[in-house]
C-alpha positions as CSV (number, residue, x, y, z in Angstrom):
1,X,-26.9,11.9,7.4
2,X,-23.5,11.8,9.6
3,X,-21.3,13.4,7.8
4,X,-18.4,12.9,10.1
5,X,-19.1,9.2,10.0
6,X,-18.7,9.6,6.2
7,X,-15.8,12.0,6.1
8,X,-13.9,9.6,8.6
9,X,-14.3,5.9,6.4
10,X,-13.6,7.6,3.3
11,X,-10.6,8.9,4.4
12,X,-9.7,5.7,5.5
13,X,-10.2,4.0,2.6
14,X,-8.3,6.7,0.7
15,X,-5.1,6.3,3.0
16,X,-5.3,2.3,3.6
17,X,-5.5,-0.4,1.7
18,X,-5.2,-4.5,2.5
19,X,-3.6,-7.4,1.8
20,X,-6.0,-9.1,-0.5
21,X,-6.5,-5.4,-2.1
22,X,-2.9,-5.1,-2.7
23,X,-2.8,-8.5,-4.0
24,X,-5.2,-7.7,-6.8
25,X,-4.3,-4.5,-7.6
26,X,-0.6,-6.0,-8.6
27,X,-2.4,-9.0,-10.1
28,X,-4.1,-6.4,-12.7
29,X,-0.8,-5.1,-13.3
30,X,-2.0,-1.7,-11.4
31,X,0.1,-2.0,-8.5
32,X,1.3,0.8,-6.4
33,X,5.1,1.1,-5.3
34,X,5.3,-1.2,-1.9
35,X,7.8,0.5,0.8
36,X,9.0,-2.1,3.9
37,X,9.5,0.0,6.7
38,X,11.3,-1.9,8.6
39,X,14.7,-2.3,10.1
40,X,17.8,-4.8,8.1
41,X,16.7,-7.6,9.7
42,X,13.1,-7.8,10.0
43,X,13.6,-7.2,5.8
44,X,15.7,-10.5,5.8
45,X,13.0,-12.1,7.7
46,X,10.5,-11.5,4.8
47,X,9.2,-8.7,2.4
48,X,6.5,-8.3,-0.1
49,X,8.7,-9.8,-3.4
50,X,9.6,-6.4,-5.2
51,X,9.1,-3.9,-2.3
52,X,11.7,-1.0,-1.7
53,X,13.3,-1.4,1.6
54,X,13.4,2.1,3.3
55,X,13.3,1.4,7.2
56,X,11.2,4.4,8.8
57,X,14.3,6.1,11.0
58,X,16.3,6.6,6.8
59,X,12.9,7.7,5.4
60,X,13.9,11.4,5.0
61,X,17.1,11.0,3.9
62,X,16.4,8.1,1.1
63,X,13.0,8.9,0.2
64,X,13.8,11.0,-2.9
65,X,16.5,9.0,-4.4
66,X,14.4,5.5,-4.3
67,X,10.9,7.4,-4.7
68,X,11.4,10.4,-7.2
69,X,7.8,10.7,-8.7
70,X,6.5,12.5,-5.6
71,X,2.9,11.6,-7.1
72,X,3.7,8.1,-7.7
73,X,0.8,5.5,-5.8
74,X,3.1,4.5,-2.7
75,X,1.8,1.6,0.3
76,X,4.6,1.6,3.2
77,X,4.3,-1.2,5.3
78,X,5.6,-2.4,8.6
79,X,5.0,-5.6,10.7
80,X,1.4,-5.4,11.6
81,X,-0.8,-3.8,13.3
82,X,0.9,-3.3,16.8
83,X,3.5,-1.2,14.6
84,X,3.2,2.1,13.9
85,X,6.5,2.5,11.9
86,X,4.2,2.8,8.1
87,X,2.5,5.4,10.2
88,X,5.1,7.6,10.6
89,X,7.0,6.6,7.7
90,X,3.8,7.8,5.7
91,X,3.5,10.7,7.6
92,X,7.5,11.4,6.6
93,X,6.4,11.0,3.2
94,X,3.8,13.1,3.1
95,X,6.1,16.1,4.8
96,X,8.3,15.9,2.0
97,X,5.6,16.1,-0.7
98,X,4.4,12.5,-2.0
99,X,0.7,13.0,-2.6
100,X,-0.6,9.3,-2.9
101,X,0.8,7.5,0.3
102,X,-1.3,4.7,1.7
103,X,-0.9,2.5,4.1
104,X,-1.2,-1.9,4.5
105,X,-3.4,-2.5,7.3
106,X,-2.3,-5.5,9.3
107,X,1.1,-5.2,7.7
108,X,3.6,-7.7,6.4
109,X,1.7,-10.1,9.6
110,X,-1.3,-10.0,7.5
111,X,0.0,-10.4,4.0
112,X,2.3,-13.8,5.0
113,X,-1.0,-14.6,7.2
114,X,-3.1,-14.5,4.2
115,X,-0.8,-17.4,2.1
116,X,0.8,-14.3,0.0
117,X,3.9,-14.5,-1.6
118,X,6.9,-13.7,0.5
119,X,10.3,-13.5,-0.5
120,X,13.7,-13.9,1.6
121,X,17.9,-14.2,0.5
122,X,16.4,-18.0,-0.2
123,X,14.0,-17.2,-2.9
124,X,10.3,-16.7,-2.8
125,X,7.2,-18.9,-0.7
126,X,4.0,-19.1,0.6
127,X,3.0,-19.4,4.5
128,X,-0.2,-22.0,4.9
129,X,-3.2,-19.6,4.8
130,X,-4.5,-18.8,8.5
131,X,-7.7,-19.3,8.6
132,X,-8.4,-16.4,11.0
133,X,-7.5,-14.0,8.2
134,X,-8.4,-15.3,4.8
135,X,-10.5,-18.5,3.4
136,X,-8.9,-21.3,3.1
């Protein structure tokens, strides 16, 4: 048995999650507190509907005001995956004690990409469903 292999993709699952994941989890009313990462106006671009905005660079000084159950289930988020900023903003997190910080592979990218729910200052919508991501 390879243990390493083992040790390696269950730690991933424990510190990532997905879009369609996310979406279900939140659909069963079990859904983690969602962080954007992001700056101002990649935020006013799109979001998840209902996640905190905490851009990566204010992480340590915000964190503890918006996020005071440091064992709350937390998934920070950032644009996709050529973005590292839910990387480090996780890692932030984890410095200052939260003990159930995940991350949203392929990012908000992959959440719009998949027909999810995304919400700007002119309400909430849907992109069409790439088919390179999810079924259509």
């Amino acid at each position: 048995m390879n243990t390493a292999a083992r040790d390696y993709f269950s730690a991933k699952l424990a510190f990532e999650t997905d879009p369609s994941d996310l979406a279900a989890a939140r659909a069963a009313g079990s859904a983690p507190i969602v962080v954007d990462t992001r700056n101002r106006q990649s935020w006013d671009q799109g979001h998840i509907p209902g996640a905190l905005h905490i851009p990566t660079l204010d992480m340590q000084e915000h964190a503890s005001r918006a996020l005071p159950d440091r064992d709350a289930d937390i998934v920070v988020y950032c644009w996709g995956p050529g973005c590292n900023g839910s990387t480090r903003a996780a890692l932030a997190l984890t410095r200052l004690g939260y003990t159930h910080v995940r991350e949203l592979i392929g990012g908000f990218e992959y959440w719009a990409r998949e027909g999810l729910a995304i919400e700007t200052a002119s309400g909430r919508s849907r992109r069409p469903i790439d088919d390179l991501t999810a079924p259509v």
